[in-house]
Backbone as ProteinMPNN parsed JSONL, in Angstrom:
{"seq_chain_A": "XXXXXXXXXXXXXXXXXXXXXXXXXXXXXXXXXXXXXXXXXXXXXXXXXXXXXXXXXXXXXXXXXXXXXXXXXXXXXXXXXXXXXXXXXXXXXXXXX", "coords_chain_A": {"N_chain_A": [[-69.401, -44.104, -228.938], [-72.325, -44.692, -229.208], [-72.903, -44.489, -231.714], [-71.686, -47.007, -232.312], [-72.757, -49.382, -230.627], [-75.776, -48.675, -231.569], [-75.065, -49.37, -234.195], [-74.109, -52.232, -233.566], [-76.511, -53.304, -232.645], [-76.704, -53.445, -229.743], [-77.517, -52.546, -226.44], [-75.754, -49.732, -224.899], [-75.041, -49.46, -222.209], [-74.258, -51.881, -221.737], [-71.949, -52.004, -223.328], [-70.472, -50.53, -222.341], [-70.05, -51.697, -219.708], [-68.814, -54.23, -220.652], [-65.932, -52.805, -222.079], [-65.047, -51.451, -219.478], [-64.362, -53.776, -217.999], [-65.846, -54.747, -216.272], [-68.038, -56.39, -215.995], [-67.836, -60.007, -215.017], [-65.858, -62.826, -216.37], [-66.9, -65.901, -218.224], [-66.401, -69.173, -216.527], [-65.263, -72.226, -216.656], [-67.178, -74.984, -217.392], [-68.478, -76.712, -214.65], [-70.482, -79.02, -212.958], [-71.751, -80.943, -210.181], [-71.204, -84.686, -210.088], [-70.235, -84.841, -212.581], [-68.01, -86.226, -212.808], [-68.823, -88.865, -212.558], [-70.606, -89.391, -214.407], [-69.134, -88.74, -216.571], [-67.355, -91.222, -216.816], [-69.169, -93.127, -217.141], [-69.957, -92.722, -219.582], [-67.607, -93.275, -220.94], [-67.458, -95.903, -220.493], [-70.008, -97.136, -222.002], [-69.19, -95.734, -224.686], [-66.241, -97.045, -225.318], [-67.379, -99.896, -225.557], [-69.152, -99.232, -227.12], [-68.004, -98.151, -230.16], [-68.903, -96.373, -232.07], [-71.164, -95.168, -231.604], [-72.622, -91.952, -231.354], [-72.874, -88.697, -229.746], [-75.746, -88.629, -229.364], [-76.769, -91.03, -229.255], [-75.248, -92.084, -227.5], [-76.577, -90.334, -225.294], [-79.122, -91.003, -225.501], [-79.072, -93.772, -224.216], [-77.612, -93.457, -221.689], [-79.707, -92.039, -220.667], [-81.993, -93.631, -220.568], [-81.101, -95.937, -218.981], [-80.252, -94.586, -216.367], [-82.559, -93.554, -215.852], [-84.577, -96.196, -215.312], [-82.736, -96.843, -212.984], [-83.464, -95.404, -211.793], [-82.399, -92.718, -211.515], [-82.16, -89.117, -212.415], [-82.87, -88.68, -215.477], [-80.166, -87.519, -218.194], [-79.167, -84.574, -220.256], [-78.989, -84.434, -223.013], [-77.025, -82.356, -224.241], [-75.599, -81.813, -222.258], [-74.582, -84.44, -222.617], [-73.133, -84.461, -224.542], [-71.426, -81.943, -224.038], [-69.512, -82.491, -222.053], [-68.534, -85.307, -223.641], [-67.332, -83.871, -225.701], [-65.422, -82.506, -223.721], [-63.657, -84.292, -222.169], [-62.472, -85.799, -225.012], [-64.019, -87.873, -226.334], [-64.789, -89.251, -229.678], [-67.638, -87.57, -230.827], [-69.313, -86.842, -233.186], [-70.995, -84.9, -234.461], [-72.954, -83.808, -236.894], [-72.24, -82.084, -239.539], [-74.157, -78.798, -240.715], [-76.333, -78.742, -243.578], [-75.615, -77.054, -246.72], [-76.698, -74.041, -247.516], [-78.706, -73.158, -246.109]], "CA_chain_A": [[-69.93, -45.297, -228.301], [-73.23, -44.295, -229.249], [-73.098, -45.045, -232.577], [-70.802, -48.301, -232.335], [-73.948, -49.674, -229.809], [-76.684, -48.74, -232.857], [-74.871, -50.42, -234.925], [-74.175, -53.522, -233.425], [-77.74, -53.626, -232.09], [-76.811, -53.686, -228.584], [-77.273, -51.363, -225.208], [-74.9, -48.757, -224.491], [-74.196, -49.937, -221.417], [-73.837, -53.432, -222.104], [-70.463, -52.227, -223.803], [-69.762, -50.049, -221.665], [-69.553, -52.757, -218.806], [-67.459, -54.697, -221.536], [-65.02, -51.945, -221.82], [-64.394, -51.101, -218.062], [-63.864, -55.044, -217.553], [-66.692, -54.704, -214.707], [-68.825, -58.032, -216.43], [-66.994, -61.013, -214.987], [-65.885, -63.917, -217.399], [-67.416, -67.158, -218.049], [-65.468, -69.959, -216.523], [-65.438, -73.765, -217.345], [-68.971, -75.081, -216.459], [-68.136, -78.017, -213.906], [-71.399, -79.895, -212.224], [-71.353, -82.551, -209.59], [-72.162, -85.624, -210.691], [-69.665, -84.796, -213.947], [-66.943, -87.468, -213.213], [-69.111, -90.11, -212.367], [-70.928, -89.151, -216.005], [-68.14, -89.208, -217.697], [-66.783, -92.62, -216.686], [-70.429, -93.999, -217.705], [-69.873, -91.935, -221.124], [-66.588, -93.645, -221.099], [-68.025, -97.158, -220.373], [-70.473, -96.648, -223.209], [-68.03, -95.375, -225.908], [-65.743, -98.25, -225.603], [-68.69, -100.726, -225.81], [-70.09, -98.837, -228.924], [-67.512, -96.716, -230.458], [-69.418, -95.813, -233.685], [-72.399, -94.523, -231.387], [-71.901, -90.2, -231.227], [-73.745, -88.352, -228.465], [-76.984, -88.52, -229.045], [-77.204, -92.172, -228.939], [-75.056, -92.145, -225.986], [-77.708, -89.727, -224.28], [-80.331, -92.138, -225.257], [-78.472, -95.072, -223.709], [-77.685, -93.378, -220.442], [-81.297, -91.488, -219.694], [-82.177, -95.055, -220.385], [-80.412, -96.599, -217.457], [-80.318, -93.739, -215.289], [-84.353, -93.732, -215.57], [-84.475, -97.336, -214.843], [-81.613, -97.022, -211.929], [-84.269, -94.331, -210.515], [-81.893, -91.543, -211.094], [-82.497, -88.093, -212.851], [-82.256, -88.418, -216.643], [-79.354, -86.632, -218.426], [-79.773, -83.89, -221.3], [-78.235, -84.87, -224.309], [-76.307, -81.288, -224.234], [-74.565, -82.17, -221.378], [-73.923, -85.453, -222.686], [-71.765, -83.248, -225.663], [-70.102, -81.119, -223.485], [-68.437, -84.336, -221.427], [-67.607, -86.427, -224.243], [-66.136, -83.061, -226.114], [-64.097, -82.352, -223.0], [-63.001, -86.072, -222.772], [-61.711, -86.023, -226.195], [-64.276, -88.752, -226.8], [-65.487, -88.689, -230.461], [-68.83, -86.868, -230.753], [-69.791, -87.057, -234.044], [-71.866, -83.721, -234.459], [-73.292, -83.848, -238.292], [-72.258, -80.997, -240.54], [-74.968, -78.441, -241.139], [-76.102, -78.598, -244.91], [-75.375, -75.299, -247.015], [-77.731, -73.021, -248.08], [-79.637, -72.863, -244.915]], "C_chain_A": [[-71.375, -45.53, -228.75], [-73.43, -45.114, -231.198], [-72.434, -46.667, -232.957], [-72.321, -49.474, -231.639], [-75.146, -49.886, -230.878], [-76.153, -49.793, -233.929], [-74.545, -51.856, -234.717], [-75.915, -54.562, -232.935], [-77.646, -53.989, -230.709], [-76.974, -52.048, -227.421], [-76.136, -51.259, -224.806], [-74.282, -49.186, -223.468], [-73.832, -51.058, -221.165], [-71.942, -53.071, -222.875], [-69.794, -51.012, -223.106], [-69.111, -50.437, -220.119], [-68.117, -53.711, -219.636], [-66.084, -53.932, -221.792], [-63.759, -51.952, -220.753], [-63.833, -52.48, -217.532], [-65.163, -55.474, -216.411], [-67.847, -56.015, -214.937], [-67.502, -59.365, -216.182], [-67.382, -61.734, -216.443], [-66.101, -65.0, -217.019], [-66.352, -68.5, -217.922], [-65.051, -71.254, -217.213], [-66.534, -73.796, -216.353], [-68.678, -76.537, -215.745], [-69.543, -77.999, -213.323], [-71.083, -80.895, -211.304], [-72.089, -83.848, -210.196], [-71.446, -85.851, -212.277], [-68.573, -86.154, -213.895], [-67.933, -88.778, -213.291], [-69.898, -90.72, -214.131], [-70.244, -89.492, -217.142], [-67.579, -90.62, -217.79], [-68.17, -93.331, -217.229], [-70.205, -93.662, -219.081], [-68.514, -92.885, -221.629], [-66.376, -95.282, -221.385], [-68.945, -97.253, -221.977], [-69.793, -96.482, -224.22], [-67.286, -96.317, -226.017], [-66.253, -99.53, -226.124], [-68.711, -100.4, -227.254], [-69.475, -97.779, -230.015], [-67.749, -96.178, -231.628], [-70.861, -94.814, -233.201], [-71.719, -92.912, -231.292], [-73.011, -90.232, -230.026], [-75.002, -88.4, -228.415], [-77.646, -90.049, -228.427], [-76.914, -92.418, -227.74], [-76.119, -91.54, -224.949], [-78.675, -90.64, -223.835], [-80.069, -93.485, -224.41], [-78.348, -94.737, -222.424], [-78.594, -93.21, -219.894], [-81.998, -92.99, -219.7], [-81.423, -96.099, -218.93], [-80.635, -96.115, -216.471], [-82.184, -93.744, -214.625], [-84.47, -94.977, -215.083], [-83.637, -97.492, -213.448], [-82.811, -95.943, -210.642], [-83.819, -92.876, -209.918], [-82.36, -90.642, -211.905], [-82.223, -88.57, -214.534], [-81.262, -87.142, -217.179], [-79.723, -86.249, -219.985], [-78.631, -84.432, -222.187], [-76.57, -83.774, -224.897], [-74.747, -81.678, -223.777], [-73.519, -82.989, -221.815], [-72.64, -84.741, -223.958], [-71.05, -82.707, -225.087], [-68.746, -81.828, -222.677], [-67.77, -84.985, -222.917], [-66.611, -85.091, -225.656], [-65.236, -82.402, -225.149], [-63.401, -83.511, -222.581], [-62.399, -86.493, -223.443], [-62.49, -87.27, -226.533], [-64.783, -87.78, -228.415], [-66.886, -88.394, -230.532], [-69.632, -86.903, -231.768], [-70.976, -85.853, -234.584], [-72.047, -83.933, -236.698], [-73.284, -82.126, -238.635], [-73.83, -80.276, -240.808], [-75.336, -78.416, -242.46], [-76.122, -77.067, -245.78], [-76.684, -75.074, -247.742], [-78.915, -72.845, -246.809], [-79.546, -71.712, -244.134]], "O_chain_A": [[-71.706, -46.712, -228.668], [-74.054, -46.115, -231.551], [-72.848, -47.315, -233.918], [-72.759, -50.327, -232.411], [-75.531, -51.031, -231.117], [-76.735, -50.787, -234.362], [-74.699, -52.65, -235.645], [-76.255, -55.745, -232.913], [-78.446, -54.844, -230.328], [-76.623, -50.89, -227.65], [-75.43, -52.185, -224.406], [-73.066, -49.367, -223.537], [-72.998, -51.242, -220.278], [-70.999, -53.862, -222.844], [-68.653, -50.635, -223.375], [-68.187, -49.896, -219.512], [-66.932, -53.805, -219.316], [-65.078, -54.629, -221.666], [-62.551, -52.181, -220.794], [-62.924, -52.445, -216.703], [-65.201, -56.571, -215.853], [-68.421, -56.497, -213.96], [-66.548, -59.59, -216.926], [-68.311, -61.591, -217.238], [-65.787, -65.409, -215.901], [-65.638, -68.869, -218.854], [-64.513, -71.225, -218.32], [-66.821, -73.231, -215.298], [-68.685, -77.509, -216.5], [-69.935, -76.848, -213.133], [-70.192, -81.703, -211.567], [-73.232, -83.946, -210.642], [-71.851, -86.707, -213.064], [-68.406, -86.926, -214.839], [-67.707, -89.647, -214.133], [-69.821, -91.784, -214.744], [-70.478, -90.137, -218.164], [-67.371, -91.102, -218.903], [-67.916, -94.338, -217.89], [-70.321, -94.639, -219.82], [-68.498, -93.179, -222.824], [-65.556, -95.824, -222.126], [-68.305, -97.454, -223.009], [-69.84, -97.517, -224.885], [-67.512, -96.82, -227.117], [-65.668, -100.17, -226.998], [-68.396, -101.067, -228.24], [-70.093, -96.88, -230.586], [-66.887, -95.536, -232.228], [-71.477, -94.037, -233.93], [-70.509, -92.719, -231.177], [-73.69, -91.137, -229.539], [-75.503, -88.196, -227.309], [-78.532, -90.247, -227.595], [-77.71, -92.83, -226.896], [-76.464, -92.149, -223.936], [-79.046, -91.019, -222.725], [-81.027, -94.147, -224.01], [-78.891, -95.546, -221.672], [-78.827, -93.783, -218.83], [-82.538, -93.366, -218.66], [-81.869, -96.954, -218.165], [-81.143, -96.752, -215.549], [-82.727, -93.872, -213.527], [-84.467, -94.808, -213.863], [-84.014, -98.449, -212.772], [-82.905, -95.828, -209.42], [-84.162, -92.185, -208.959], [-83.306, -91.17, -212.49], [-81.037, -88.848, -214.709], [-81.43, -85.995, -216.764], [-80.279, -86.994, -220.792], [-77.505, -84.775, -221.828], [-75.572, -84.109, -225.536], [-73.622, -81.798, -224.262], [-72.302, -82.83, -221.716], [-71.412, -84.727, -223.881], [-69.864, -82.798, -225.404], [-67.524, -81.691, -222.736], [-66.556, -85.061, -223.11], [-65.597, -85.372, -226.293], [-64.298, -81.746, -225.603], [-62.199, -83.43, -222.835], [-61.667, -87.437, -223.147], [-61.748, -88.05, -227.13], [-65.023, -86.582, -228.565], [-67.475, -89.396, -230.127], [-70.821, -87.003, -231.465], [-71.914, -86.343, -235.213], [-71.127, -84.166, -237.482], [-74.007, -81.236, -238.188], [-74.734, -81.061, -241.097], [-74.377, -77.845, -242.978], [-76.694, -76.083, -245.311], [-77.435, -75.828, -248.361], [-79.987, -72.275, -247.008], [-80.323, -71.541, -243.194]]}, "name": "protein", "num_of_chains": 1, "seq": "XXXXXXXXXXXXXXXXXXXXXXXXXXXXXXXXXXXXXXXXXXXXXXXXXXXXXXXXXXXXXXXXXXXXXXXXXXXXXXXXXXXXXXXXXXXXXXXXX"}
């Protein structure tokens, strides 16, 4: 274990919790405030369906700021419209980086 640990560059007992099962697992990340998001994300996308998420972000924290509500992170706005099945549009990293 000892050497498996060194070599991955992690603590011992970090895989030894992994092992025993004794580290719960990470579920689906639900928020309140997610449906009503998504139907705005949904509103949006139909409207503009060439915009991807970032623009969408910019378009909602735009409203939402104006409406006097919390702006939304752009993250978020990705994780909604890729559990949605809206398209997202994420740009390819370029190689050699």
């Amino acid at each position: 274990m000892k050497r498996i640990a060194e070599t991955l560059g992690v603590a011992r007992s970090n895989l030894v919790e992994r092992v025993d099962g004794k580290r719960p697992k990470r579920g689906p990340q639900i928020r309140s405030g997610d449906v009503e998001l998504t139907s705005d994300i949904r509103r949006l996308v139909d409207s503009r369906p060439s915009y991807g998420y970032r623009r969408i972000a910019a378009l909602l924290k735009r409203a939402r700021r104006s409406a006097g509500h919390d702006p939304v992170n752009a993250k978020r706005v990705y994780r909604l419209m890729k559990k949605g099945g809206f398209p997202a549009y994420r740009a390819p990293h370029p190689a050699g980086r």
